[in-house]
mmCIF entry with sequence, helices, sheets and N, C-alpha, C, O atoms, coordinates in Angstrom:
data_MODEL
# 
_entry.id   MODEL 
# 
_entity.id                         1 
_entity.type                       polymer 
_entity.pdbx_number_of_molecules   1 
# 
_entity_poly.entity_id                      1 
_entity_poly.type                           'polypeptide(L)' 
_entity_poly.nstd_linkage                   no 
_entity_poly.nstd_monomer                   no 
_entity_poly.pdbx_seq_one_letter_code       
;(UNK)(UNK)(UNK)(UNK)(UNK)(UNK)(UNK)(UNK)(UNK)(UNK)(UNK)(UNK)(UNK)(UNK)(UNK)(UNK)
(UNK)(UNK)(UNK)(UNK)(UNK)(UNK)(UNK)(UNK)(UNK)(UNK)(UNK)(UNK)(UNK)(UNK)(UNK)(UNK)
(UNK)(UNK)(UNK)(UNK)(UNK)(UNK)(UNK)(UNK)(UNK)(UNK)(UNK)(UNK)(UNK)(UNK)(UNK)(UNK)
(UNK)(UNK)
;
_entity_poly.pdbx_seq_one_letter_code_can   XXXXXXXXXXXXXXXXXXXXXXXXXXXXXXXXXXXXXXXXXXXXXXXXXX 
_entity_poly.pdbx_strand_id                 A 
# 
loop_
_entity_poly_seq.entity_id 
_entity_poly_seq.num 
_entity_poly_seq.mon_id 
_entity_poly_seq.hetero 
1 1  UNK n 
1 2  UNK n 
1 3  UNK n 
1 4  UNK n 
1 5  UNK n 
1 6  UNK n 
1 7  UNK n 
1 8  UNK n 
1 9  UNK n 
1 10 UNK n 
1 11 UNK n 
1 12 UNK n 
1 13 UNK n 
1 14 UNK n 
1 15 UNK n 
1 16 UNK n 
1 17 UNK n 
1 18 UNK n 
1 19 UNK n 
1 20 UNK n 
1 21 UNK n 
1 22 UNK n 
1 23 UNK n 
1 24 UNK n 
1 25 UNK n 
1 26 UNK n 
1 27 UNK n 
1 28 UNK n 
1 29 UNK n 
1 30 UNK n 
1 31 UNK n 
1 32 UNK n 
1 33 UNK n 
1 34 UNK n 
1 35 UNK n 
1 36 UNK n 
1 37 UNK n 
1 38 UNK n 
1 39 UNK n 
1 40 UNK n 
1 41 UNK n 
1 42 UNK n 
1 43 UNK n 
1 44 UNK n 
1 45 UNK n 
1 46 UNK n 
1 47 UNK n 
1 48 UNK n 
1 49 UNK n 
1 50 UNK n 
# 
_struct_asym.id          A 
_struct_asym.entity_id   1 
# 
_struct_conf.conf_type_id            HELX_P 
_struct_conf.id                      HELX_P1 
_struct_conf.pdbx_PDB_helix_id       AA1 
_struct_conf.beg_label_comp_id       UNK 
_struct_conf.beg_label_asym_id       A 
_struct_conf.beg_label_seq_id        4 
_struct_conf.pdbx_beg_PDB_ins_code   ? 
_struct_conf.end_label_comp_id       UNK 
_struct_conf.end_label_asym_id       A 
_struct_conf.end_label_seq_id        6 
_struct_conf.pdbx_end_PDB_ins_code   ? 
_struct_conf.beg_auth_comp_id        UNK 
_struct_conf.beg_auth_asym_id        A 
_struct_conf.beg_auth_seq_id         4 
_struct_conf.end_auth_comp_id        UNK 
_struct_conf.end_auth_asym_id        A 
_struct_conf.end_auth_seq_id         6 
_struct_conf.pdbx_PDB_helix_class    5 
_struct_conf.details                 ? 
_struct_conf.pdbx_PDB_helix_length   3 
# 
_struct_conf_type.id          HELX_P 
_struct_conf_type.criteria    ? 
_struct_conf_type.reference   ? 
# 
_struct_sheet.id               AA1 
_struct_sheet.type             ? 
_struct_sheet.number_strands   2 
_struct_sheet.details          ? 
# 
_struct_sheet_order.sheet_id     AA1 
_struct_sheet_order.range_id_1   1 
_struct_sheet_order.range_id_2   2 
_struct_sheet_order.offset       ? 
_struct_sheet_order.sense        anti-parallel 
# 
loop_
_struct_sheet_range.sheet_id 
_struct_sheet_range.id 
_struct_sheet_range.beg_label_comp_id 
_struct_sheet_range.beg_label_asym_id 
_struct_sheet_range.beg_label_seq_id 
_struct_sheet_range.pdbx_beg_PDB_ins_code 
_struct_sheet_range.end_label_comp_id 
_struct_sheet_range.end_label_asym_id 
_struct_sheet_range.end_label_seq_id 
_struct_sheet_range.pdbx_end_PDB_ins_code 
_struct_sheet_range.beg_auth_comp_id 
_struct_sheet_range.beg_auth_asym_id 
_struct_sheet_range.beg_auth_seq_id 
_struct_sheet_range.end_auth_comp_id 
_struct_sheet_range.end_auth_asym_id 
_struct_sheet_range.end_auth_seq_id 
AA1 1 UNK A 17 ? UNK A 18 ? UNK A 17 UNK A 18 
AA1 2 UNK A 21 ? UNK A 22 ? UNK A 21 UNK A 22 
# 
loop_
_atom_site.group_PDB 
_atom_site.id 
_atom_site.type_symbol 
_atom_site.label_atom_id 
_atom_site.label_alt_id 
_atom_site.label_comp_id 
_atom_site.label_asym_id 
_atom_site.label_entity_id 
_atom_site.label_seq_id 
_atom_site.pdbx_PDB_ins_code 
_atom_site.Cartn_x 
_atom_site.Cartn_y 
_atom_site.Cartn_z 
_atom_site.occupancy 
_atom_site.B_iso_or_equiv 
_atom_site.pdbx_formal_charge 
_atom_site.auth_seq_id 
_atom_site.auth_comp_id 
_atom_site.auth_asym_id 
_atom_site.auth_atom_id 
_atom_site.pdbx_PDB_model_num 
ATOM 1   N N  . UNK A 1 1  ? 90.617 91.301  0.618   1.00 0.00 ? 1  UNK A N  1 
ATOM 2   C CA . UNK A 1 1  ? 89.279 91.162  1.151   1.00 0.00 ? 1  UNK A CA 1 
ATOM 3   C C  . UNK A 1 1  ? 89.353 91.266  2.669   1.00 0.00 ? 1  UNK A C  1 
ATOM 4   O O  . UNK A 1 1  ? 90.153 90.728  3.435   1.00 0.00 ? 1  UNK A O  1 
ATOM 5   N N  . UNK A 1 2  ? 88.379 92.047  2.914   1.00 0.00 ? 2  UNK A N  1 
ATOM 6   C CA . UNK A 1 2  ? 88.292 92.194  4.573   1.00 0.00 ? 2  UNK A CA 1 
ATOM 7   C C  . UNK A 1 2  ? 87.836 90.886  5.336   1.00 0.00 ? 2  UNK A C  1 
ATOM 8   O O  . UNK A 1 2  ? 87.533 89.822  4.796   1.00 0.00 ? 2  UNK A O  1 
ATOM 9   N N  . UNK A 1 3  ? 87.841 91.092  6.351   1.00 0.00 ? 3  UNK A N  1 
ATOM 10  C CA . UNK A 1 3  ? 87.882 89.582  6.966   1.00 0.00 ? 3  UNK A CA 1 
ATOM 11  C C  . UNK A 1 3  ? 86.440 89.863  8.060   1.00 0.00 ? 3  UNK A C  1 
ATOM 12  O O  . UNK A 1 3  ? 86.420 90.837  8.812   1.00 0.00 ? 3  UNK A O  1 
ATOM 13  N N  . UNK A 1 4  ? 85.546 89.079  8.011   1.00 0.00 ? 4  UNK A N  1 
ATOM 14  C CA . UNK A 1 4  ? 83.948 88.778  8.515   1.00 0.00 ? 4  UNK A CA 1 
ATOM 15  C C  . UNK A 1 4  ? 83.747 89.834  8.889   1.00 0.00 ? 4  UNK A C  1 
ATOM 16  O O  . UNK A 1 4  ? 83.151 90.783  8.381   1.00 0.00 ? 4  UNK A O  1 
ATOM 17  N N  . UNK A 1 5  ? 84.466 89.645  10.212  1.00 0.00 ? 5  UNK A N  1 
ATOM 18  C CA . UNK A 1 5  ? 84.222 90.430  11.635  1.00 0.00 ? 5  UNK A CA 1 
ATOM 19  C C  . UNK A 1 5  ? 84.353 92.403  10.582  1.00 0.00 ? 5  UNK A C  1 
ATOM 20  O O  . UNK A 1 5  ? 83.772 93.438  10.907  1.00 0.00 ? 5  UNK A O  1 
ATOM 21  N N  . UNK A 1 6  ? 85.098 92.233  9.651   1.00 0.00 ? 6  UNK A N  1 
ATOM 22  C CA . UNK A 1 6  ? 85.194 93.985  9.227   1.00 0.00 ? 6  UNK A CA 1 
ATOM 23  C C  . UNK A 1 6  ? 84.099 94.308  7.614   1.00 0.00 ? 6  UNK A C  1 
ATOM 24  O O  . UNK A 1 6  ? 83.891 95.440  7.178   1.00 0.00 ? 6  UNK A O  1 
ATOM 25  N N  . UNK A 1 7  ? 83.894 93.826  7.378   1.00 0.00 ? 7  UNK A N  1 
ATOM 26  C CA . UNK A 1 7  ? 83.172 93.060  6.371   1.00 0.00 ? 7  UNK A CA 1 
ATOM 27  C C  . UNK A 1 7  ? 81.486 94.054  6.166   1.00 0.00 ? 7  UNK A C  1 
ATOM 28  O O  . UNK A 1 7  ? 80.740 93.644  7.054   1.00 0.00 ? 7  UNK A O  1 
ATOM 29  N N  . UNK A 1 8  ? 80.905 94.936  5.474   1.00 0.00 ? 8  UNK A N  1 
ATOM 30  C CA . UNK A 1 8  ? 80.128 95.579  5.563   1.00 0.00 ? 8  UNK A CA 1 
ATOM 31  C C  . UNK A 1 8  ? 78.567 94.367  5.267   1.00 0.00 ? 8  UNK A C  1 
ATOM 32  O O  . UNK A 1 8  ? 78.520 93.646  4.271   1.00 0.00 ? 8  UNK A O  1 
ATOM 33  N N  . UNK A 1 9  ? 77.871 94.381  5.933   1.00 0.00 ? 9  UNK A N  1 
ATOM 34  C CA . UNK A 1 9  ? 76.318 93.470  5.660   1.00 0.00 ? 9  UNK A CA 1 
ATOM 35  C C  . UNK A 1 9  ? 75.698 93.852  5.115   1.00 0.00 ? 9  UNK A C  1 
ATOM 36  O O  . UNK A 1 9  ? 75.491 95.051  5.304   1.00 0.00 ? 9  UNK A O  1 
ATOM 37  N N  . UNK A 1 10 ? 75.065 93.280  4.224   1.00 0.00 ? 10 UNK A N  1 
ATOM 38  C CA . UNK A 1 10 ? 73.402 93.909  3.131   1.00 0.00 ? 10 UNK A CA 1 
ATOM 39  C C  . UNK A 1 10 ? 73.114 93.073  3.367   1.00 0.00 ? 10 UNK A C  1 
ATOM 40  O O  . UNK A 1 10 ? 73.654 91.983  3.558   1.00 0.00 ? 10 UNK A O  1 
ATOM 41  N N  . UNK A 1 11 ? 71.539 93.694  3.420   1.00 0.00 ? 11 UNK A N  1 
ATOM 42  C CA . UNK A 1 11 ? 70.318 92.564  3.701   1.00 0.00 ? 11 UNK A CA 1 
ATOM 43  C C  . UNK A 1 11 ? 69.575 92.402  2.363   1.00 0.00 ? 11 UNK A C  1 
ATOM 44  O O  . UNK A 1 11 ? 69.538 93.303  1.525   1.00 0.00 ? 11 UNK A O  1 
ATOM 45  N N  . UNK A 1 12 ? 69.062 91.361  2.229   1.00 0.00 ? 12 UNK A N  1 
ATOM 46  C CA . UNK A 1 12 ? 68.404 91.185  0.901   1.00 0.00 ? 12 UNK A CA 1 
ATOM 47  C C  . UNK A 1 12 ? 66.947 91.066  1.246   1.00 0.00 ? 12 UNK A C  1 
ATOM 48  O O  . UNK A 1 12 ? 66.316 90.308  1.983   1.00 0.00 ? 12 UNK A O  1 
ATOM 49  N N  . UNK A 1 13 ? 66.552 92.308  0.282   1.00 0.00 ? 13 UNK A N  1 
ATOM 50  C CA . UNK A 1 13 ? 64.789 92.395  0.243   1.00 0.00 ? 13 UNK A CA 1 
ATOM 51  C C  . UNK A 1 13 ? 64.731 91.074  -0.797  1.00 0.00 ? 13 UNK A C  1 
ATOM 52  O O  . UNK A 1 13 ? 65.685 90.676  -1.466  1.00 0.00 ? 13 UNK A O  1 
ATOM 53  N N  . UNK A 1 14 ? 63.367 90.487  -0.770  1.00 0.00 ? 14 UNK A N  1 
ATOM 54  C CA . UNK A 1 14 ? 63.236 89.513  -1.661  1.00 0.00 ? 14 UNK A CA 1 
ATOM 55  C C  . UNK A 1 14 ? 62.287 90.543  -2.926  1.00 0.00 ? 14 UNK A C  1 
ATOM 56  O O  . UNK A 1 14 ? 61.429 91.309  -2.488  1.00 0.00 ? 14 UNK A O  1 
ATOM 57  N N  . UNK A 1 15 ? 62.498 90.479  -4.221  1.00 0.00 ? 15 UNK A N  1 
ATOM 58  C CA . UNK A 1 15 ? 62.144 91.079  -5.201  1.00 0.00 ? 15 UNK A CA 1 
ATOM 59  C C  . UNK A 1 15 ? 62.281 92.776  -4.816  1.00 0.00 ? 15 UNK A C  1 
ATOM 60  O O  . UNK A 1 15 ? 61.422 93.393  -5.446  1.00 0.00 ? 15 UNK A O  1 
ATOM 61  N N  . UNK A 1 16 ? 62.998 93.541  -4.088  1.00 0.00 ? 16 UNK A N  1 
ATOM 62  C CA . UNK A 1 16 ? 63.622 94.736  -3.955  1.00 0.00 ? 16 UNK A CA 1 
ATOM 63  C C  . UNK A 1 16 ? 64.718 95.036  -4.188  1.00 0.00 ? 16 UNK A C  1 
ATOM 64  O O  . UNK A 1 16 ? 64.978 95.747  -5.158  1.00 0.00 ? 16 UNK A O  1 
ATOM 65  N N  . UNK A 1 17 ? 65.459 94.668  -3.531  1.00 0.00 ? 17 UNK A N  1 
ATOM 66  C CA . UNK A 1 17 ? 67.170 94.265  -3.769  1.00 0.00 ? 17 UNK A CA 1 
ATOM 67  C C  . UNK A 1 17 ? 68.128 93.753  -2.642  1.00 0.00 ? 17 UNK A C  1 
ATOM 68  O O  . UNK A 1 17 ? 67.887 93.019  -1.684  1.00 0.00 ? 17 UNK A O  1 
ATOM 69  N N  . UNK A 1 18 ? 69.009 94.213  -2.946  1.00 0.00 ? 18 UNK A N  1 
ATOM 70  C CA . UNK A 1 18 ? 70.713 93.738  -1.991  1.00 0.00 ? 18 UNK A CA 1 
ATOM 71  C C  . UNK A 1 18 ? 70.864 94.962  -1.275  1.00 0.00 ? 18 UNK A C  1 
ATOM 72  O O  . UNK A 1 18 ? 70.827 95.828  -2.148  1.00 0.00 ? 18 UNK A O  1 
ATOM 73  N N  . UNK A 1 19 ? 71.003 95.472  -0.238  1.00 0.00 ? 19 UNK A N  1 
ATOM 74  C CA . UNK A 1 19 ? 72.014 96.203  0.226   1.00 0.00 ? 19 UNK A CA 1 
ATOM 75  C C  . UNK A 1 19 ? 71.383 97.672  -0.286  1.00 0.00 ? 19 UNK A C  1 
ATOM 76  O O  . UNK A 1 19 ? 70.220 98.051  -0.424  1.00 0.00 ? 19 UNK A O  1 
ATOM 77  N N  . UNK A 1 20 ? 72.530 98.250  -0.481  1.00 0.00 ? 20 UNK A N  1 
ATOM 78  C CA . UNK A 1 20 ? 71.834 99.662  -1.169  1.00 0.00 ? 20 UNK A CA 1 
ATOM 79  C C  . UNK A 1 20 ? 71.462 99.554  -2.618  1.00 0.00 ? 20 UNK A C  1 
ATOM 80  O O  . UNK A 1 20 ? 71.046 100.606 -3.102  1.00 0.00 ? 20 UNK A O  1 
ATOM 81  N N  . UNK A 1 21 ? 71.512 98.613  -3.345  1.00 0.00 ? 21 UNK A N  1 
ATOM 82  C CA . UNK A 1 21 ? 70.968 98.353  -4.468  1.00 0.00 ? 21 UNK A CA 1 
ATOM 83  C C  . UNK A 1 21 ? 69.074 97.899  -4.961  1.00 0.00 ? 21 UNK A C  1 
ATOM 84  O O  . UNK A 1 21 ? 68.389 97.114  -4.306  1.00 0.00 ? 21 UNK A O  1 
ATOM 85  N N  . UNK A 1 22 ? 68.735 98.422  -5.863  1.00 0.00 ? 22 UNK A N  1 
ATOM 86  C CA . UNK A 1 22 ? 67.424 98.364  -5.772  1.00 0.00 ? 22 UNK A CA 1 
ATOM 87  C C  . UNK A 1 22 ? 67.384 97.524  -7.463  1.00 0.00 ? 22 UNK A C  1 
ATOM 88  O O  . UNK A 1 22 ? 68.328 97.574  -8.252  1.00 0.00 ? 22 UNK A O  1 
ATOM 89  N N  . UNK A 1 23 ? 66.226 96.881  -7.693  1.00 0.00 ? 23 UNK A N  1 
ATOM 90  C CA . UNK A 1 23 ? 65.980 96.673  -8.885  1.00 0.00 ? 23 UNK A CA 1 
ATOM 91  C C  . UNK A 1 23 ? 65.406 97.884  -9.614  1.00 0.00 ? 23 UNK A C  1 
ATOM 92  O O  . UNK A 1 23 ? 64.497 98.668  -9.341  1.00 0.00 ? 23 UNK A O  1 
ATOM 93  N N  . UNK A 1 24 ? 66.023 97.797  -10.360 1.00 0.00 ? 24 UNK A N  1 
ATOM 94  C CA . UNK A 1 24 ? 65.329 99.216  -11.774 1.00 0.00 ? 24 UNK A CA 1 
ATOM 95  C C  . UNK A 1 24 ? 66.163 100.105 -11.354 1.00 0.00 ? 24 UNK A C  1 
ATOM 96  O O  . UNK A 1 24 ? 65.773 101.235 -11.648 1.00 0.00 ? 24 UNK A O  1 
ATOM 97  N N  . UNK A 1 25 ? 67.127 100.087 -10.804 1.00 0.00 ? 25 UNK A N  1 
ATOM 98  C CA . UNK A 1 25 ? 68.230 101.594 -10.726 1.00 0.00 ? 25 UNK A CA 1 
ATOM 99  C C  . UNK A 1 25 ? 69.132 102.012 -12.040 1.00 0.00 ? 25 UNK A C  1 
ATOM 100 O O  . UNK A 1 25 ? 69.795 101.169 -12.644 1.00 0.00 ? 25 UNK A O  1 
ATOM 101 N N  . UNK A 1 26 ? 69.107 102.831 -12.265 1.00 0.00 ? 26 UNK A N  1 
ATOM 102 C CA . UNK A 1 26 ? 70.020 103.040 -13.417 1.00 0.00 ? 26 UNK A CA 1 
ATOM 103 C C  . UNK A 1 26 ? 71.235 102.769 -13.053 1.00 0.00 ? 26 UNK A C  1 
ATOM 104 O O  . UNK A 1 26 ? 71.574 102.801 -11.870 1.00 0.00 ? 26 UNK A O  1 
ATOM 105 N N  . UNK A 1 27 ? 72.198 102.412 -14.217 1.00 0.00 ? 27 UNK A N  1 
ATOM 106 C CA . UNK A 1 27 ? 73.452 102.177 -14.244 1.00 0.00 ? 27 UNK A CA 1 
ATOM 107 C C  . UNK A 1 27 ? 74.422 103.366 -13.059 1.00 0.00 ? 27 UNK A C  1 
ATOM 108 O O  . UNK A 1 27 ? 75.427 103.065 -12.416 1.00 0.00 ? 27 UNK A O  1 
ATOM 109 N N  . UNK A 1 28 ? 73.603 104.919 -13.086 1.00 0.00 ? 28 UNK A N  1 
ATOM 110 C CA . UNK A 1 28 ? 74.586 105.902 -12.487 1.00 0.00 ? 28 UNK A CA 1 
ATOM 111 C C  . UNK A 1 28 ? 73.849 105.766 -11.659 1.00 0.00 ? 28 UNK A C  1 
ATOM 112 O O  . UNK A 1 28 ? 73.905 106.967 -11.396 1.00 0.00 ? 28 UNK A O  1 
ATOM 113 N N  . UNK A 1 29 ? 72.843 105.234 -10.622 1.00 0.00 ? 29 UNK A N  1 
ATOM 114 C CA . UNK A 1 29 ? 72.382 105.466 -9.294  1.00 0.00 ? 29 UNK A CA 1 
ATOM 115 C C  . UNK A 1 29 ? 73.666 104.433 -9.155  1.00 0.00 ? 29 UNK A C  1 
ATOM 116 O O  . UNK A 1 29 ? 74.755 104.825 -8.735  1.00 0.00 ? 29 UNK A O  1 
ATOM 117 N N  . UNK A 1 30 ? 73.411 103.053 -9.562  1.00 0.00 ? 30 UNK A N  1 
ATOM 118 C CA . UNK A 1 30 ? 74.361 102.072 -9.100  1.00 0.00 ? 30 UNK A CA 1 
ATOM 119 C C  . UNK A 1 30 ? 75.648 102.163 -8.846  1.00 0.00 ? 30 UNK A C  1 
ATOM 120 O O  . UNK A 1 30 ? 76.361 101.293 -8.347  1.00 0.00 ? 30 UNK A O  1 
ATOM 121 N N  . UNK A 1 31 ? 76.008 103.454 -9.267  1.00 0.00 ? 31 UNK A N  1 
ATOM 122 C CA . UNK A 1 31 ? 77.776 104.039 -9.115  1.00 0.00 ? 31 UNK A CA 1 
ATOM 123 C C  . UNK A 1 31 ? 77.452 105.046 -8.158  1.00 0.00 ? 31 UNK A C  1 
ATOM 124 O O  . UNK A 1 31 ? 78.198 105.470 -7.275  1.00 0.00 ? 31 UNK A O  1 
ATOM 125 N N  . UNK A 1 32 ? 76.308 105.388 -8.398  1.00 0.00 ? 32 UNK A N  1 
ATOM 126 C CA . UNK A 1 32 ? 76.357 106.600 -6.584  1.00 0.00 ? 32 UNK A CA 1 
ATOM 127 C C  . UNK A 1 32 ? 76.228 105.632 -5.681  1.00 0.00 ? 32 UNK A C  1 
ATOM 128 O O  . UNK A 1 32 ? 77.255 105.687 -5.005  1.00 0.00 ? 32 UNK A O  1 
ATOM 129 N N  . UNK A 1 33 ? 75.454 104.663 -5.236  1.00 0.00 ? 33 UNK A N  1 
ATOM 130 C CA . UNK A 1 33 ? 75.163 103.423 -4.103  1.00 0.00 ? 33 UNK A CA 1 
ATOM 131 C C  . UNK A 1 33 ? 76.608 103.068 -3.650  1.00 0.00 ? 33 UNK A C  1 
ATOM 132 O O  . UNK A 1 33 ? 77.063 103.057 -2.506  1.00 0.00 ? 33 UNK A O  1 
ATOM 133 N N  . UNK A 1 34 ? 77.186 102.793 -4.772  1.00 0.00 ? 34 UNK A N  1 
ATOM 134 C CA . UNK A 1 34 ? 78.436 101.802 -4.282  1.00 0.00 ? 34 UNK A CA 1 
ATOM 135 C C  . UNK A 1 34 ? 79.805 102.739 -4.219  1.00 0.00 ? 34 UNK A C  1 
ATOM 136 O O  . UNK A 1 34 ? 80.928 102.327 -3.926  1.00 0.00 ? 34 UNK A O  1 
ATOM 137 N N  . UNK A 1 35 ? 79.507 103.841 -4.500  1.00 0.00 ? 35 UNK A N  1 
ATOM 138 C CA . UNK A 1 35 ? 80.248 104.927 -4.339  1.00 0.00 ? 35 UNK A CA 1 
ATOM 139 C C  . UNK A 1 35 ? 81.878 105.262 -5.357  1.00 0.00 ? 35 UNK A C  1 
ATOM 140 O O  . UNK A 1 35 ? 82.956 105.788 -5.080  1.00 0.00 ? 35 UNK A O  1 
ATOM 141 N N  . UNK A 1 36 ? 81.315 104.655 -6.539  1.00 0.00 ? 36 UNK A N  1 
ATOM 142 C CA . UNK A 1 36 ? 82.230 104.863 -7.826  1.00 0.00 ? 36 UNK A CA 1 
ATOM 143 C C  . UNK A 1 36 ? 82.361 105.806 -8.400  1.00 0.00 ? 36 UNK A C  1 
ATOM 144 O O  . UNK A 1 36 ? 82.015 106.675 -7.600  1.00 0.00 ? 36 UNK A O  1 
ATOM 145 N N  . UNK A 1 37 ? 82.716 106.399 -9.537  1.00 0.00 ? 37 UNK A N  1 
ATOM 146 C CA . UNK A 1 37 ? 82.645 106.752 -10.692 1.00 0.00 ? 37 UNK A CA 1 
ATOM 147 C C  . UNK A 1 37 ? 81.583 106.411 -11.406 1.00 0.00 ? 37 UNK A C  1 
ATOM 148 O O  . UNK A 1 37 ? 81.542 105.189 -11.549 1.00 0.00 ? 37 UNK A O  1 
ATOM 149 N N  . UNK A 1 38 ? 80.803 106.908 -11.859 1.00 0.00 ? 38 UNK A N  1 
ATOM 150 C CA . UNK A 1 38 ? 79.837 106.387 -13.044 1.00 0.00 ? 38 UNK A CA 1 
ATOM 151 C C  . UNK A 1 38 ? 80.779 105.599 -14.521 1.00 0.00 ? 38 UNK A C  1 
ATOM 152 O O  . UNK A 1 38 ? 81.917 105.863 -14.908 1.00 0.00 ? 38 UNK A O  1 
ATOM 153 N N  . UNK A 1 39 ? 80.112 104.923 -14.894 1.00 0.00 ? 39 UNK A N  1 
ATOM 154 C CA . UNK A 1 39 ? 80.419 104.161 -16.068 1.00 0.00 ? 39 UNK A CA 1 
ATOM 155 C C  . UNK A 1 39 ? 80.353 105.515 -17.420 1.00 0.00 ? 39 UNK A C  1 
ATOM 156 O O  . UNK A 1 39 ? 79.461 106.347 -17.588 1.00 0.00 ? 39 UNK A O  1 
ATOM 157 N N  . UNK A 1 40 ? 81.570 105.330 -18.175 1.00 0.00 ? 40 UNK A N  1 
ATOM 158 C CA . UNK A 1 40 ? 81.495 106.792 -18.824 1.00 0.00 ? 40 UNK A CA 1 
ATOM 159 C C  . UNK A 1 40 ? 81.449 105.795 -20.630 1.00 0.00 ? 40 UNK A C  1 
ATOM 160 O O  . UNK A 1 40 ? 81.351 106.603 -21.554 1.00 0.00 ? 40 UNK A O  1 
ATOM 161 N N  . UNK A 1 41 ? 81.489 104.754 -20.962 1.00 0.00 ? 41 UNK A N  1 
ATOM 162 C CA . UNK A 1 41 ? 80.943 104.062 -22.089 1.00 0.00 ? 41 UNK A CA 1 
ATOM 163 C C  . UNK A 1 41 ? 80.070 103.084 -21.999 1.00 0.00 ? 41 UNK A C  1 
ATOM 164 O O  . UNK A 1 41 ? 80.266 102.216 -21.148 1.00 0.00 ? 41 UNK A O  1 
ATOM 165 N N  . UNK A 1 42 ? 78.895 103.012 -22.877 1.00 0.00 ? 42 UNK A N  1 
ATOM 166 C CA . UNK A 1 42 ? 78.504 101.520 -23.050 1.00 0.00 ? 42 UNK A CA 1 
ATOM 167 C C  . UNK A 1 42 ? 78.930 100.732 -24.206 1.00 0.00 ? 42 UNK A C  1 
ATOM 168 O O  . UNK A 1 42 ? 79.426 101.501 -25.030 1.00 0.00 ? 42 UNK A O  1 
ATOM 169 N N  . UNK A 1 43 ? 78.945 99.465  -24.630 1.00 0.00 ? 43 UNK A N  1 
ATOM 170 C CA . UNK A 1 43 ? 79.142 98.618  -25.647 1.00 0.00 ? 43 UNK A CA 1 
ATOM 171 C C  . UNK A 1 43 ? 78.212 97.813  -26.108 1.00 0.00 ? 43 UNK A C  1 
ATOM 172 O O  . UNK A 1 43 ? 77.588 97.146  -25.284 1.00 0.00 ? 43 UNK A O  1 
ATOM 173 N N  . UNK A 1 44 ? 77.960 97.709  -27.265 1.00 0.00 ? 44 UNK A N  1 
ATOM 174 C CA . UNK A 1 44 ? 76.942 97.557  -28.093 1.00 0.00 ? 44 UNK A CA 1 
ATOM 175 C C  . UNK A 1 44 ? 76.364 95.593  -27.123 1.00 0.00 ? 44 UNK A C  1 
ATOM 176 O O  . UNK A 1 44 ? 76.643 94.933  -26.122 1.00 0.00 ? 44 UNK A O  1 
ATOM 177 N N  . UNK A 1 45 ? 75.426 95.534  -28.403 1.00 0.00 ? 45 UNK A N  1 
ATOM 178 C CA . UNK A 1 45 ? 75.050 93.949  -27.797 1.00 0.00 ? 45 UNK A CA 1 
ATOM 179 C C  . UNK A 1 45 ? 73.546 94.255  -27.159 1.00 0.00 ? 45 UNK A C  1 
ATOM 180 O O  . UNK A 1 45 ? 73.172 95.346  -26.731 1.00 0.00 ? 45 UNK A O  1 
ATOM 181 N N  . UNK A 1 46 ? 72.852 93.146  -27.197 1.00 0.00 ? 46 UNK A N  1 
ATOM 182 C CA . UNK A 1 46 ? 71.537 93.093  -26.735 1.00 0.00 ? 46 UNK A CA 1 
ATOM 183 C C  . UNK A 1 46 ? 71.526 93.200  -25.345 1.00 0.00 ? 46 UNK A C  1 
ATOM 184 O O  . UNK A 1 46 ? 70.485 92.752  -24.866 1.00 0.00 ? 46 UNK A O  1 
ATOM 185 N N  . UNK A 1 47 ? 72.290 93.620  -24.561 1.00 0.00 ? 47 UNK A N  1 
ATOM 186 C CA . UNK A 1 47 ? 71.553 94.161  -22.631 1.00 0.00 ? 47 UNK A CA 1 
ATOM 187 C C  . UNK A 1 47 ? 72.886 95.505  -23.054 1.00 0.00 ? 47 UNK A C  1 
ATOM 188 O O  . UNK A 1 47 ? 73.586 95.474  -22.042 1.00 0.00 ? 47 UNK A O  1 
ATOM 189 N N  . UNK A 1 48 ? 73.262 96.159  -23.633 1.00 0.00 ? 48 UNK A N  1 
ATOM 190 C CA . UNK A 1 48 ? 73.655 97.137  -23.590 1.00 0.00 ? 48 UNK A CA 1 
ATOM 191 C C  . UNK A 1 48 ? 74.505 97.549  -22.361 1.00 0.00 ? 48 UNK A C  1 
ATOM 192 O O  . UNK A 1 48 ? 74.148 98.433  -21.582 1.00 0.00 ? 48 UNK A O  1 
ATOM 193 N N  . UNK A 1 49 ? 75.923 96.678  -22.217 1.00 0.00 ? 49 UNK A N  1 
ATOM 194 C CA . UNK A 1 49 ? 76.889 96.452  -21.353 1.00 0.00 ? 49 UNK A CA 1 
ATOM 195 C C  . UNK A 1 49 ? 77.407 98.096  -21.300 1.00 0.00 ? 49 UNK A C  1 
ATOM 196 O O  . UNK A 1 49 ? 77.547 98.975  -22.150 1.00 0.00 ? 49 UNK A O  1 
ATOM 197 N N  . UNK A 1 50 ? 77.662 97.975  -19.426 1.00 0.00 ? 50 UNK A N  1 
ATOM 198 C CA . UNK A 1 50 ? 78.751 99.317  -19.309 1.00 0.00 ? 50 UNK A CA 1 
ATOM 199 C C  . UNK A 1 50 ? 79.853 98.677  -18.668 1.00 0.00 ? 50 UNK A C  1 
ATOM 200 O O  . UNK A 1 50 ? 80.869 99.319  -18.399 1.00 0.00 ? 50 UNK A O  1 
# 
């Protein structure tokens, strides 16, 4: 873990989101934002985990 001073900031909208994250983004915006890989399975279950 980076230490404060190097440490990237998000600001939190209240009922918008965190940072580059928004509420209602799909699972693959949320891997372009944070700059991943997209999630390439989901697994069963009632919120439909990736």
């Amino acid at each position: 873990m980076a230490a404060d001073g190097e440490r990237e900031r998000w600001e939190w909208a209240p009922e918008v989101g965190v940072g580059p994250l928004r509420f209602g983004m799909s699972s693959a915006d949320v891997a372009v934002a944070l700059g991943v890989s997209a999630p390439q399975e989901q697994v069963g279950g009632p919120y439909e985990q990736e």
